[in-house]
Structure formats: C-alpha cells, structure tokens
C-alpha positions as CSV (number, residue, x, y, z in Angstrom):
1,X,161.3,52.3,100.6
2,X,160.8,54.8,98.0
3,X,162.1,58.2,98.9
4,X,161.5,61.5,97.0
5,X,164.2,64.0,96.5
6,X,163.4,67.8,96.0
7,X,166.1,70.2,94.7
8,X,166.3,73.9,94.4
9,X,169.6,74.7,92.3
10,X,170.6,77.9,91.4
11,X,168.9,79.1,88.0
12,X,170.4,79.7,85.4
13,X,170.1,79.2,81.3
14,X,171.5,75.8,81.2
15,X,169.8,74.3,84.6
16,X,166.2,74.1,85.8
17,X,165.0,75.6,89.0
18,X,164.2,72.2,90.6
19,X,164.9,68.7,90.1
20,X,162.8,65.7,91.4
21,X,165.0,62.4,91.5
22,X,163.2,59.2,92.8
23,X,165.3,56.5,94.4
24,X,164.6,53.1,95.5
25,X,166.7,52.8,98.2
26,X,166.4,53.2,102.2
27,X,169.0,56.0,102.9
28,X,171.6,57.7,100.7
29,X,174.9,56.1,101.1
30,X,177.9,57.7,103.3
31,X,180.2,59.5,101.8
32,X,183.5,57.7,100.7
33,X,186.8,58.5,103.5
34,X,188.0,61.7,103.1
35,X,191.7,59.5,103.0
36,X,190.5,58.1,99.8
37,X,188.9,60.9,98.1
38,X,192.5,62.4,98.5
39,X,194.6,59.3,97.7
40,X,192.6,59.2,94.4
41,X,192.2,62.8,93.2
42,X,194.4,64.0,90.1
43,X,195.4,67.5,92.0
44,X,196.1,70.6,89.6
45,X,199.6,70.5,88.7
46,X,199.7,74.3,90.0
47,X,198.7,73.7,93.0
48,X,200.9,70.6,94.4
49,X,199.2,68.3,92.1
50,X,200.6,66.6,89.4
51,X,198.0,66.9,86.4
52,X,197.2,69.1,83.7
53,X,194.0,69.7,81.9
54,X,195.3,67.8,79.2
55,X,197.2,65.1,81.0
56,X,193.8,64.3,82.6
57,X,191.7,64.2,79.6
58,X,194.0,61.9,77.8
59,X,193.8,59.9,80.8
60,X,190.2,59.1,81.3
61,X,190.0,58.8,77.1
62,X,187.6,61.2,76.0
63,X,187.0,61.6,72.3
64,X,188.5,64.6,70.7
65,X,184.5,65.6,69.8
66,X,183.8,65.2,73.9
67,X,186.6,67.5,74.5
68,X,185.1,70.2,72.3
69,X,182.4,70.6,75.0
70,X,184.7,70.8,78.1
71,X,184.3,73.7,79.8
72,X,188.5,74.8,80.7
73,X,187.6,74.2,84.4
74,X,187.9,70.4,85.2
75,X,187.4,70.5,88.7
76,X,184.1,68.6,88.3
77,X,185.9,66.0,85.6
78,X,188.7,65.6,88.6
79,X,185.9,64.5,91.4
80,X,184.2,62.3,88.7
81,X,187.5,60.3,88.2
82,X,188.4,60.5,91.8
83,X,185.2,58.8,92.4
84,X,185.4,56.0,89.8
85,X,188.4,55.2,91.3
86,X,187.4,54.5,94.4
87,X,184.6,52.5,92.7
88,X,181.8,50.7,93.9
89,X,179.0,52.0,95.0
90,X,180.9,55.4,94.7
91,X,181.1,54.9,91.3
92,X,179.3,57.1,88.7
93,X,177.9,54.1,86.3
94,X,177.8,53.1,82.9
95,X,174.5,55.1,82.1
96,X,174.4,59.0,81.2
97,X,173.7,60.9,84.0
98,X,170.6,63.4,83.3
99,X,170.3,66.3,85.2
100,X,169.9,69.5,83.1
101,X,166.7,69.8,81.2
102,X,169.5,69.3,78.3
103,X,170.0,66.1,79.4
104,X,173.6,65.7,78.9
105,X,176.0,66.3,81.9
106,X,178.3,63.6,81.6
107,X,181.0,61.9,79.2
108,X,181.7,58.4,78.6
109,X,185.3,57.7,79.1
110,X,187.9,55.2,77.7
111,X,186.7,52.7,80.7
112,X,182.6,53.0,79.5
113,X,182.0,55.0,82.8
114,X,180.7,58.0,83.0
115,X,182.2,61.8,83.7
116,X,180.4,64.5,85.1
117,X,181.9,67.4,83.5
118,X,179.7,70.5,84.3
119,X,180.8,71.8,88.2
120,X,176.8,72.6,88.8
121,X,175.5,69.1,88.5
122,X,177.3,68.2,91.1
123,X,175.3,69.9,93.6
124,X,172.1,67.5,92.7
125,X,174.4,64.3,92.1
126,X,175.9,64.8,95.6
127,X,172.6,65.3,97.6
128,X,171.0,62.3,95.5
129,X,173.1,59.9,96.3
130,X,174.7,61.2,99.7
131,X,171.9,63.5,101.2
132,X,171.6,67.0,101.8
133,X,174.9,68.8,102.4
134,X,176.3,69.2,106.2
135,X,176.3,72.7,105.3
136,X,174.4,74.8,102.6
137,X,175.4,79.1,102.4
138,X,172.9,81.2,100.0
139,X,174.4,84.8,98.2
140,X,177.1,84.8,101.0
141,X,178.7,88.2,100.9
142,X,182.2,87.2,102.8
143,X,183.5,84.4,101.6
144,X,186.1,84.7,104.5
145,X,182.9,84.3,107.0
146,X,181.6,81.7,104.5
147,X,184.7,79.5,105.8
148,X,183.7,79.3,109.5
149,X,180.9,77.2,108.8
150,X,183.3,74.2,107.7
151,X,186.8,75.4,108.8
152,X,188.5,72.7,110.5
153,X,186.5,69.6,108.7
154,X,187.2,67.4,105.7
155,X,185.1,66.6,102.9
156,X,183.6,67.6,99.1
157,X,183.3,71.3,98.8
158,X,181.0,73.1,96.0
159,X,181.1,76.7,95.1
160,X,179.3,78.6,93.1
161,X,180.8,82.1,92.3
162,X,179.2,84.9,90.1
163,X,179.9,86.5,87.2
164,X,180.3,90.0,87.1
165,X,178.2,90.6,83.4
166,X,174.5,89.3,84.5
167,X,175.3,87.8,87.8
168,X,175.7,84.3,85.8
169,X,177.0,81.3,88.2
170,X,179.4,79.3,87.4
171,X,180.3,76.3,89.4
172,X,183.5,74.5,90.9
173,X,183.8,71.6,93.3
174,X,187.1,70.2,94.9
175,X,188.0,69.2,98.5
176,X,188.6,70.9,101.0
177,X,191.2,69.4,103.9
178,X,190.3,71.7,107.5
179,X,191.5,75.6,105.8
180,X,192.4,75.0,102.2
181,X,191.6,73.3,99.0
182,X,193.3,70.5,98.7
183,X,196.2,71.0,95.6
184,X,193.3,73.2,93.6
185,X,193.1,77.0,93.4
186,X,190.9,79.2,96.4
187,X,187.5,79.4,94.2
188,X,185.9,81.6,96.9
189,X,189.2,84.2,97.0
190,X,188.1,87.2,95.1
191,X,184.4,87.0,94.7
192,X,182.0,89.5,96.8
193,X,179.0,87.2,96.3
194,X,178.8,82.8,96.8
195,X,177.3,80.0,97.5
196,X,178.7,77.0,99.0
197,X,177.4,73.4,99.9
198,X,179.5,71.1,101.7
199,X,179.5,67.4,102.3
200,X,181.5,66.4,105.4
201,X,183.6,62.5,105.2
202,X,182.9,60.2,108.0
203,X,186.5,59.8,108.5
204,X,186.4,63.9,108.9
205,X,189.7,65.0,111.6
206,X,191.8,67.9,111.7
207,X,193.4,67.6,115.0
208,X,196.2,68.0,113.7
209,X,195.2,71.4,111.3
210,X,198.0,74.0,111.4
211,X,197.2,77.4,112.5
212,X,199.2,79.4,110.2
213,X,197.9,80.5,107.1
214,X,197.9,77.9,104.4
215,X,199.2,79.6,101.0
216,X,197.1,77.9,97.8
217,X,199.6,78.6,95.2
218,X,202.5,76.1,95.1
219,X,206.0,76.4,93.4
220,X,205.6,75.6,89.7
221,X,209.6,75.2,89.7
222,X,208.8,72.1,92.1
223,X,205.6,71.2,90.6
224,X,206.9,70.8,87.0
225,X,210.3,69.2,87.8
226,X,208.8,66.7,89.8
227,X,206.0,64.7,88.0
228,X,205.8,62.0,90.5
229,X,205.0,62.5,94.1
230,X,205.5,59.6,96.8
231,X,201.9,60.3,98.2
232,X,200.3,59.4,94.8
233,X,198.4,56.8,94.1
234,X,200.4,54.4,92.0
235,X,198.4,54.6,89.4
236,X,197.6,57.9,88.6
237,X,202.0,58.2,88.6
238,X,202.3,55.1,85.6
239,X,198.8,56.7,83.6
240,X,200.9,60.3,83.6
241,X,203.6,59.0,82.6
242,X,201.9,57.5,79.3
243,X,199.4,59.9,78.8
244,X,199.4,61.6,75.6
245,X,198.6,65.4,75.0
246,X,196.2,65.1,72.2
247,X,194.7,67.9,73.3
248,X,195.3,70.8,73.7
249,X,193.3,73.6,75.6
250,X,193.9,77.2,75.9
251,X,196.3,78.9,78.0
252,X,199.2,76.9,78.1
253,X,201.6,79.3,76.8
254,X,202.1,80.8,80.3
255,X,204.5,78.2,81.1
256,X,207.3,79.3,78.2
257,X,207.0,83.0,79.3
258,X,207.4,81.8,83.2
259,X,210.3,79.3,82.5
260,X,211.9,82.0,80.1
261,X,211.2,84.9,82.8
262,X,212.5,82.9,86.2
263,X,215.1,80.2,84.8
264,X,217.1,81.1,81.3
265,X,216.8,84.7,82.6
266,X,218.7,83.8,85.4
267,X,221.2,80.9,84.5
C-alpha cells in the first residue's frame, strides 16, 4: 500500500512550507514505550540528568567539523540517540535524513547512524514514521492552557517557541512524563506565543502523577556530585564515564562562578 504524507510545518528561512514524503508501508509504526524512551534518554545534567552538551557529543562521535554546525540546544541530538538506542525499527538509519529544502538535517555518528540535530525536523520525522500527533496546538497564547490538552499522559513532546526579533521559531523536543519535562528545562515557561505537537506512548499511565507542582530545575550540587544514577541505563553510566570533552561549547563558565558563589564561599 502506498500512502501519501502531506505536511504543513511552520515557515521559516531554513524549512519549506510543506513536505510530501511517500512511504511503502501499511500504517506508521507505534510509538516506542514511554518506559524505554526514558530508560534510554541522556537527560540534561541540570535538570536530574546526567549529561552535558559536550559529554553527549563525544559520546555519539561527531567530528569536530559536525560539531561546528550544532546548534547549543541538543534536545533534538538527545531524542535521536535515545531512539538509536532502542533500535530497530525505531532506529533512525544509516542514510541522511532529508527534510529541509537544504537537505541536511542529520549527522553521522561514530556508530554510522544517523543524528537529527535541528529540533524542527522532528516534527515531519515523527508524523512520517508514527502518524499525525495525538495532539497538534497552532500560535497558542497560554502555554499554561496549552498543557491541559496532554497533562496527565506520557509521550514525545515538540515545541516550537518564538523569537521576540521577527517572530523566528525555534524548535525543541523532549518528553514529557504526565506535568513535566522529563530531566530537560520547561520550553513553553516564559513565551506568550507556541506551538506544540505531541505524540502519546502506548504504554501511556499516570495513575500514579503527583498533584503538587513539579519544580523543573534540579540541584546542580546533587546533579554534579553524582554522575551516576541507579535508574540509568548501564550504558549511558560506562560511555560517561569515558567520554572525552573535545569539545567545548559556550557557556560553561557558569559552573566556576556557581561552585565559587555556593560552596568555597561557604566552607
């Protein structure tokens, strides 16, 4: 059966109004356990995780020429290796992936697969291969009313904020566990104007969700003095452990002032 996607993405300079994908297939397949996508994901070491920006490019081996075109968010990099490590038909591939009419939204990394590293793309890659999102919000004003259309469910969450110089988007996908983010930063706290698309796991249960507010930002004290957590997948604990800062992004000279400001200040 040959079935006929149609697109409408947000335009912008970099990505075209509408993308046709064909797929020989019968149905788009489900989307991978919500229990897996978090067992697998390298979580921003800010936020509970255990990874920085550089800790995960020296993980999945990207050249130091790649990394010159990384944009400093790597949410997108962080759901591309999440999903190569589930693997199978999960798994983003050996060949480019070719969304843009720049043709060139992903990165090769050490293992030959491939990286989607620009948040937008995801929006096309997701309803490609797992149909259309469980819920879709255009130019929502509140992002706090945005959240009642998938508070209390699990699954892949895209946002697309604003910025406030020409109304540019820019894009960020993580997951999101019932009312938070899981171990990434709020992307729809602080913006008047969204857009969100998300894609709900099968395995989808938050029975158990707390009803007290659940605070994003996480102790860096704990966060940094404790660089291996017992709910991480094995793996990801031995590849941080050898990974190698080769580079270096921006911003990473907060952590002296903090440690200098809250610790030596105080000892």
């Amino acid at each position: 059966m040959l079935i006929t996607i149609h697109l409408v993405l947000i335009k912008d300079l970099e990505f075209e109004r509408e993308v046709k994908t064909e797929c020989h297939c019968q149905l788009q397949v489900p989307l991978p356990n919500f229990a897996d996508l978090r067992l697998h994901y390298p979580g921003y070491a800010h936020y509970g995780g255990h990874f920085h920006n550089h800790h995960l490019i020296s993980i999945i081996g990207l050249s130091a020429a790649d990394s010159s075109m990384l944009l400093h968010d790597t949410s997108a990099l962080r759901l591309s290796y999440t999903l190569n490590h589930i693997g199978g038909q999960h798994s983003l591939g050996y060949q480019l992936i070719k969304l843009s009419k720049y043709g060139h939204d992903s990165l090769s990394g050490r293992n030959g697969l491939q990286y989607i590293f620009h948040p937008i793309a995801y929006g096309p890659f997701l309803a490609d291969k797992y149909g259309y999102p469980s819920v879709s919000r255009l130019h929502e004003r509140d992002p706090i009313s945005a959240k009642k259309n998938f508070w209390g469910r699990q699954g892949i969450l895209q946002v697309i904020t604003y910025s406030r110089k020409k109304n540019l988007p820019k894009g960020h996908v993580g997951l999101w566990d019932c009312n938070h983010f899981h171990q990434s930063k709020d992307w729809t706290a602080g913006h008047s104007l969204i857009t969100v698309e998300f894609w709900e796991s099968p395995d989808s249960n938050c029975t158990a969700m707390s009803t007290e507010p659940h605070f994003q930002m996480a102790s860096l004290v704990q966060v940094t003095s404790d660089s291996t957590g017992k709910d991480m997948e094995p793996e990801l604990s031995m590849m941080l452990e050898a990974s190698q800062p080769h580079v270096r992004l921006r911003h990473r000279h907060w952590e002296k002032r903090f440690l200098r400001k809250h610790h030596l200040g105080n000892s």
